[in-house]
C-alpha positions as CSV (number, residue, x, y, z in Angstrom):
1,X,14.3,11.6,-13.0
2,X,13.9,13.8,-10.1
3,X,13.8,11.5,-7.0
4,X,12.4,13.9,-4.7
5,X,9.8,14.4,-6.6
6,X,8.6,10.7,-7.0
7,X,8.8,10.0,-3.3
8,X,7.2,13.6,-2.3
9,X,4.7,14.8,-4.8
10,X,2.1,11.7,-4.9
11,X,-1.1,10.9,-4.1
12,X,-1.3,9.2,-0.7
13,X,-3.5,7.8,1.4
14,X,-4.6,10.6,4.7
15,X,-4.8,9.3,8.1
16,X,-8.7,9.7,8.4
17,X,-8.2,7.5,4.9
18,X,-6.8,5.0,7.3
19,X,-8.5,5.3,10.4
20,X,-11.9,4.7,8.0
21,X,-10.5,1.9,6.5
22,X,-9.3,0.7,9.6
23,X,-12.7,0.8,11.1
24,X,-14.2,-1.6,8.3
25,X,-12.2,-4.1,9.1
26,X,-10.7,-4.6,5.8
27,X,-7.2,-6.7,5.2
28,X,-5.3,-5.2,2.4
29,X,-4.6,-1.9,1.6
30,X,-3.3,-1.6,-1.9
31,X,-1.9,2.1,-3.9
32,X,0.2,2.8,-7.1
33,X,2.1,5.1,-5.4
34,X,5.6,4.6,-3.9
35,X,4.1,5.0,-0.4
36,X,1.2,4.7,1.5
37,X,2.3,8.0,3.5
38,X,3.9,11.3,1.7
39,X,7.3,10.7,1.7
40,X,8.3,13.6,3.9
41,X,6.3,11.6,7.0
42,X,8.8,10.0,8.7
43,X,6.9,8.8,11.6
44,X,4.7,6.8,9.1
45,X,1.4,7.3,10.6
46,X,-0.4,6.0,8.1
47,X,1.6,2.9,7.9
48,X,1.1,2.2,11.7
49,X,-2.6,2.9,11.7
50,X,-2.7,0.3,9.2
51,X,-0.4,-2.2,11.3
52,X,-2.3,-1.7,14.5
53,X,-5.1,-3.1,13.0
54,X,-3.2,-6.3,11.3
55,X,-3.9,-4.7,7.7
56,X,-1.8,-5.5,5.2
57,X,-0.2,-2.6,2.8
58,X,0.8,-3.1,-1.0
59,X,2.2,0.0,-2.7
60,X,3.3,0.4,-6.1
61,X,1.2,-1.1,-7.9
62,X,1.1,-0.8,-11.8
63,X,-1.2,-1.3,-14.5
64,X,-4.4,-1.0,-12.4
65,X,-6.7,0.2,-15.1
66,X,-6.0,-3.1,-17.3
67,X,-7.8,-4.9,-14.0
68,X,-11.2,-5.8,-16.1
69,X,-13.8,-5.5,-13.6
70,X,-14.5,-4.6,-10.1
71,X,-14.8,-8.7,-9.1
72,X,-11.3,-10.4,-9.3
73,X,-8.8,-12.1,-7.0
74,X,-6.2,-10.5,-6.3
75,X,-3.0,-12.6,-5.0
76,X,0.2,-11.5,-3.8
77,X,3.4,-13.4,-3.4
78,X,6.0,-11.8,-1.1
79,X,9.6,-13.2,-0.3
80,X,10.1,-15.3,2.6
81,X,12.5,-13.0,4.2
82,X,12.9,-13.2,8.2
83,X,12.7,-11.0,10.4
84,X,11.8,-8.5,7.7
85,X,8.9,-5.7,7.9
86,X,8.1,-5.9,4.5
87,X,9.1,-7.9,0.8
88,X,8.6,-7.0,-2.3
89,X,6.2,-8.8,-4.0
90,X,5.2,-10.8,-7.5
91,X,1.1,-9.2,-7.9
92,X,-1.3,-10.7,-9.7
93,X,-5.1,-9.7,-10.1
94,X,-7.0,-12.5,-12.0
């Protein structure tokens, strides 16, 4: 598998994206891609947008289109890690 291509070639989310998400005062961003921003951003703009406005971010997500209907809960359980930035995390949409 080529890695650059994972991390550099997917779709991502653009900072407008986040700014107009941002403005609708939503909690949880969530994206089947590696990344929220294009892997070759390394000031992570879109990531910060998404901080400053306490918004949480949940990337790779799989199996999306097995989700039934537009009107679940979706639950995630991340690691209790200090001090950490992120975790991964166990999803579940019921």
């Amino acid at each position: 598998m080529n890695k650059d291509f994972y991390f550099y070639n997917n779709p991502v989310l653009s900072e407008s994206g986040a700014k107009y998400l941002a403005s609708k005062k939503i909690n949880l961003v969530g994206i089947d891609s590696p990344s929220i921003d294009l892997g070759k951003n390394q000031k992570f703009t879109v990531h910060k947008i998404l901080a400053k406005n306490n918004i949480l971010i949940v990337e790779n997500l799989s199996n999306l289109n097995k989700i039934p209907s537009y009107n679940f809960n979706f639950i995630i359980l991340p690691l209790k890690l200090k001090d950490a930035s992120g975790s991964p995390v166990r999803a579940i949409a019921i």
